[in-house]
C-alpha angles and dihedrals in degrees: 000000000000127000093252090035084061093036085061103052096047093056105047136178122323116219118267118233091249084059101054085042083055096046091044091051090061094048088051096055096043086057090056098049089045092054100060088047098044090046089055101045092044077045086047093054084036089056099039083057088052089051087046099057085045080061101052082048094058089049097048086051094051083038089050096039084046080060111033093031072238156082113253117253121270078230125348135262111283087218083072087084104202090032099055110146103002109140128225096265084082091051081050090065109086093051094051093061094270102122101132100050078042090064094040097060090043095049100142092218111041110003093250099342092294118087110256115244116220127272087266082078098075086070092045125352090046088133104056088070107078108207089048085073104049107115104219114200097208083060088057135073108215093214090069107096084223103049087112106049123070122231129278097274091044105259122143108256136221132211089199127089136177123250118244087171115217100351143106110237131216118196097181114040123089132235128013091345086062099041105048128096145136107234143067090271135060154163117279087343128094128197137213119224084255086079095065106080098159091074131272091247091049099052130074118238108170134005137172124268115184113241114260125260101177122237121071106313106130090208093075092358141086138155129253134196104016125192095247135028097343086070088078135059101309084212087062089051134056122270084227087082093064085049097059090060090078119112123184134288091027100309131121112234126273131276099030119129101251141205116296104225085241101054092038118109133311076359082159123002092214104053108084097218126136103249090046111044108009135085133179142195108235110084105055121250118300079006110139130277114239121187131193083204136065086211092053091230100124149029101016139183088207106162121176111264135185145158099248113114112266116358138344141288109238123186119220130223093256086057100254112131120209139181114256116200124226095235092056117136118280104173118222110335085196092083126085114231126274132228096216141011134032114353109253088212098082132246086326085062097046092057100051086043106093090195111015092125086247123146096194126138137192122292 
């Protein structure tokens, strides 16, 4: 064999451009096909952490009704002076490893060594008041986009809500309006596990809401003094007017009065509001969030909502945690509530209502 014979052969033949486009193609594709995988297995550790932190929830709730012979309030009696409109997540501390933030906020002298504003603070001085701001990660669900921001006013959020099953809640009225509700949390009440006669495994205690952004995403948003029938008292209209607020790809229509930032969902874990802290089973899961009040303090649509595909993680009275889908059965959203007896919302009622005669279990 000749030198340039040898020469030939050693070096061998280069890629053409049709070639590397080829090859680049393929990684490119590959690339496409990994992403989707990597996202949902970094969405499915996301997701078991979520369901952690549930966990840690339904047992605060059996340590704290160990202690109290109760479940905490949804938010505490206003007779409590200092203590007017904090919401049971604060009660929850101590049993979340939060003792110390716990003590500070009970202190009898000063209220944590730094004199208490008034109530009016939640709405302004908010952050004048240390431990409001603390930003707690059993409260947060790390596949929100905004678990690690505070609110606009700078409070500390939460991604977990009480249940008050299928039932409007009102946070600021006084006597039986403020006191009703259908599920195993309420407003300046507080129950045993004896009032839930529908069976701890078969009730609702806790679920997810996204945190609010503000704008027209249902998912932290909702819509608030419509021009119509969401003007009045949402519990003397259908909930299939809320309903019909809904858009497309996840938005609400055009043209609705939306969500402040400040006023979206978990906006501060230890104020107990209905858009903060509340959640109800009547809407079905990642439906949208209707309020009567531009304040949100009353006479909410408040359904559970995440950013997990395809429906929500609830927690039960006897502390499992499950996954509920979005297309579970809500009954006949027609109708208007119901003080007593079987929930007319389907399956997805049932399970919100303590004592609505129903034996139904999750699906």
């Amino acid at each position: 064999m000749s030198g340039r014979s040898l020469l030939r052969s050693k070096n061998g033949r280069g890629f053409t451009l049709v070639e590397l486009l080829v090859v680049i193609a393929i990684i490119g594709i590959l690339i496409a096909l990994l992403l989707p995988a990597v996202q949902a297995a970094r969405e499915a550790a996301r997701r078991s952490a979520c369901g952690n932190n549930m966990k840690q929830l339904g047992l605060a709730i059996h340590n704290y009704h160990d202690t109290y012979n109760a479940m905490p309030y949804l938010q505490v009696d206003a007779a409590v002076g200092r203590f007017t409109f904090v919401s049971g997540l604060v009660g929850l501390l101590p049993f979340i490893e939060q003792s110390a933030l716990h003590d500070q906020i009970t202190s009898t002298s000063t209220f944590g060594g730094v004199t208490y504003p008034p109530y009016a603070s939640y709405f302004g001085r908010t952050t004048a008041y240390l431990p409001w701001v603390a930003m707690i990660p059993t409260y947060l669900c790390p596949s929100d986009p905004g678990a690690a921001e505070r609110s606009s006013e700078g409070t500390g959020r939460n991604s977990y809500c009480f249940s008050v099953g299928d039932w409007t809640p009102h946070s600021w009225s006084s006597g039986t309006r403020l006191m009703g509700t259908r599920g195993p949390f309420a407003f300046r009440k507080n129950f045993n596990f004896r009032a839930v006669t529908d069976g701890l495994s078969n009730t609702i205690a806790m679920s997810e809401r996204c945190l609010g952004v503000g704008g027209p995403r249902v998912k932290g948003g909702g819509v608030t003094n419509q021009v119509g029938a969401l003007d009045t008292d949402p519990t003397k209209n259908s909930p299939i007017v809320c309903m019909g607020t809904l858009g497309t790809g996840g938005m609400y229509r055009s043209g609705l009065t939306y969500f402040s930032s400040s006023g979206g969902g978990g906006w501060f874990w230890a104020a107990g509001f209905c858009g903060s802290t509340s959640i109800n089973t009547i809407l079905p899961p990642n439906g949208p969030t209707c309020g009567r009040t531009a304040d949100w303090g009353e006479e909410i649509f408040v359904p559970p909502t995440s950013y997990h595909p395809g429906g929500v993680m609830v927690v039960w009275c006897d502390g499992a945690v499950s996954f509920i889908s979005d297309t579970v059965n809500t009954g006949n959203l027609a109708l208007g509530s119901v003080a007593v007896g079987p929930s007319p919302y389907g399956i997805w009622g049932a399970l919100g209502s303590k004592d609505g005669m129903e034996s139904v279990q999750a699906p």
